[in-house]
Wavefront OBJ file of the C-alpha trace (Angstrom):
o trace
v 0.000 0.000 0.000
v 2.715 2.332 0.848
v 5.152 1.041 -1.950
v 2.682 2.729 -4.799
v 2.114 6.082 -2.764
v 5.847 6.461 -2.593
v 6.508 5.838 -6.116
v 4.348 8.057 -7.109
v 5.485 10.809 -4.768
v 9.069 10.168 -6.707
v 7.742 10.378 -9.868
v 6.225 13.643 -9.209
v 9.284 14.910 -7.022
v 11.153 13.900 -10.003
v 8.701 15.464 -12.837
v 8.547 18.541 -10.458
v 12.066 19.162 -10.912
v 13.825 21.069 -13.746
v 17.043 19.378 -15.296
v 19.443 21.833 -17.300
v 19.214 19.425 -20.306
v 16.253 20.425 -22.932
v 15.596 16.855 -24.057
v 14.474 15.267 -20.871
v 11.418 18.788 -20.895
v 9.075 17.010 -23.271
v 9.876 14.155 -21.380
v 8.962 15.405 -17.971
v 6.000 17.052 -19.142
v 4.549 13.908 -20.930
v 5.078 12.166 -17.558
v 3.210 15.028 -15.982
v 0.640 14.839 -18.182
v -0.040 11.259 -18.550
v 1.085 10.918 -14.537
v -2.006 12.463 -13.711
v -4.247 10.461 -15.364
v -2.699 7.297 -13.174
v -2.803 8.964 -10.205
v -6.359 10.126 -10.312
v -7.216 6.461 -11.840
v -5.661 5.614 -8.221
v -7.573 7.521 -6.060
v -10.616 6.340 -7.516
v -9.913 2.535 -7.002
v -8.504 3.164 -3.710
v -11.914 5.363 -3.028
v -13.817 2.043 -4.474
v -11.751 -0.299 -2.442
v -11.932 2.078 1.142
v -16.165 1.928 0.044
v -16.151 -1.970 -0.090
v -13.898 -2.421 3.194
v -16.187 -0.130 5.077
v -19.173 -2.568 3.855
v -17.538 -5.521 5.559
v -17.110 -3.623 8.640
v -20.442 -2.334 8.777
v -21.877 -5.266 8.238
v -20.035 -6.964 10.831
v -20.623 -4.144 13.298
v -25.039 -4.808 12.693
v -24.268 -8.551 13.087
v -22.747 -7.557 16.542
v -25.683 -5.406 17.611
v -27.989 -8.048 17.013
v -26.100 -10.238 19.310
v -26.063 -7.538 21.925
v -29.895 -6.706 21.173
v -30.429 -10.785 21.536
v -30.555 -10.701 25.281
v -29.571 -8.922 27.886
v -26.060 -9.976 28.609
v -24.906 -11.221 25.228
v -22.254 -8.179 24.924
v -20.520 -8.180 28.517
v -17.264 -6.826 28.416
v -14.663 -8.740 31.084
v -12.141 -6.494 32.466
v -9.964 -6.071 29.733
v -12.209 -4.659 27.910
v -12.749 -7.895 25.806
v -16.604 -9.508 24.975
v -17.131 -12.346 27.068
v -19.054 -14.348 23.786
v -16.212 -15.325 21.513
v -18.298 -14.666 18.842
v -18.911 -11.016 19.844
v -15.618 -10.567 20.428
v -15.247 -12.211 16.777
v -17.228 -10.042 15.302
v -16.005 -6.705 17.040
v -12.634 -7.606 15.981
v -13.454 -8.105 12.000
v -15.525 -4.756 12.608
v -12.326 -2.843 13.443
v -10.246 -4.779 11.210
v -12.150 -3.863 7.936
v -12.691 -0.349 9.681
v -9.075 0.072 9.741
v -7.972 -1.095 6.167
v -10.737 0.984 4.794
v -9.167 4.176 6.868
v -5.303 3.452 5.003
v -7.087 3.514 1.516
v -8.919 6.433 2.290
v -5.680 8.316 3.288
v -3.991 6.451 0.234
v -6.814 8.040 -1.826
v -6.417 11.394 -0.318
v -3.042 11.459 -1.046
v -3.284 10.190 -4.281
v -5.966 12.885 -4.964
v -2.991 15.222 -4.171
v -0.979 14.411 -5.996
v -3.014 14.404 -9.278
v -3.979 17.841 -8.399
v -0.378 18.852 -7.994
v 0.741 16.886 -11.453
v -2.848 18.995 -13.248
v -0.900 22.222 -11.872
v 2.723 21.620 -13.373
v 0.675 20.294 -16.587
v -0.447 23.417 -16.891
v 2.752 25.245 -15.879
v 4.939 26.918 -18.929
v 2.125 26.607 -20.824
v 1.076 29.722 -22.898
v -1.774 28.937 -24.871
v -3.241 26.374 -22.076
v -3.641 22.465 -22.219
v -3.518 20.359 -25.166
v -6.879 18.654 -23.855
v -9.493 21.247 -23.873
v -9.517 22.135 -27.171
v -12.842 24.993 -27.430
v -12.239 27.762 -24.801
v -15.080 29.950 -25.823
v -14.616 32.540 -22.691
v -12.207 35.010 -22.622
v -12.384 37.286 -19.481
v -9.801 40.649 -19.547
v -9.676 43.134 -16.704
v -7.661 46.213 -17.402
v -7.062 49.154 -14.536
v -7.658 52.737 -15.356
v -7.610 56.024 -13.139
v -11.068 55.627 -11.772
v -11.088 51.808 -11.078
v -11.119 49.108 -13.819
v -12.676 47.612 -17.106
v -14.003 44.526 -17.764
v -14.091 42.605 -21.170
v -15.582 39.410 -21.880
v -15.365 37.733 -24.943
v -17.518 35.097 -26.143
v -16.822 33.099 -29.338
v -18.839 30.548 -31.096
l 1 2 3 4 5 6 7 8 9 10 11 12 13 14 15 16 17 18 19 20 21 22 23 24 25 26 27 28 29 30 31 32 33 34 35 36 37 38 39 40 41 42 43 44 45 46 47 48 49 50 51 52 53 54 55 56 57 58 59 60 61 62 63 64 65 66 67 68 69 70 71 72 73 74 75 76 77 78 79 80 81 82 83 84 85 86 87 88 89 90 91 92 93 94 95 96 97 98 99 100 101 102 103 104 105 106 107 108 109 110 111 112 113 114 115 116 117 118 119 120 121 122 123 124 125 126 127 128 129 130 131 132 133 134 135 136 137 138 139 140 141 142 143 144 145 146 147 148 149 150 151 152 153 154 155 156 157 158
């Protein structure tokens, strides 16, 4: 889980960077671009996976309320703070496992979310004209200053 995150961190670390040599820019930037692609592909699945893990844990969390709900003693705790059923105990423990590998690939997600919103920021960086892949920008917004405050333009195109 944490071998992917930290590639990707490099490879952005490393796209982020600006060697002196002017082959490896078209290079870097084609990483950059396609880079983000992978890494929001990434936080989606790990979104999808953190969804499904959360499932199991719920529904082992309602399976343990309706043992506690069954009668009144079925969820007494001894003094370690353990269920005295094994099955409750069971139960709470698969709860808080699922709960807890659905909290890493939510964090995995959030930080793969950041990432693609740092690589969509250096894609568009040292770009004039804007990104290759919106090609119709029909709005064009221009503010100029003058002495008493400033003008506005706007500039629709069809």
């Amino acid at each position: 889980m944490r071998a992917p995150l930290v590639a990707l961190t490099l490879a952005a670390a490393l796209a982020a960077s600006a060697p002196a040599q002017h082959t490896a820019a078209p290079r870097r930037q084609a990483a950059v671009h396609h880079g983000k692609w992978l890494t929001a592909g990434a936080a989606a699945a790990l979104t999808v996976m953190a969804a499904r893990e959360h499932g199991s844990s719920r529904r082992a969390w309602d399976a343990l309320l309706a043992i506690c709900r069954s009668t009144d003693n079925a969820c007494v705790r001894g003094g370690e703070g353990r269920y005295l059923r094994s099955d409750a105990e069971a139960l709470y423990q698969r709860s808080v496992y699922y709960d807890r590998r659905a909290n890493r690939r939510l964090l995995g997600a959030q930080g793969s979310l950041l990432l693609t919103a740092t690589l969509f920021i250096l894609d568009l960086r040292g770009r004039a004209s804007g990104p290759d892949n919106i090609p119709f920008a029909p709005l064009r917004v221009t503010v100029e200053p003058t002495r008493d405050g400033a003008h506005v333009g706007l500039r629709l195109t069809f």
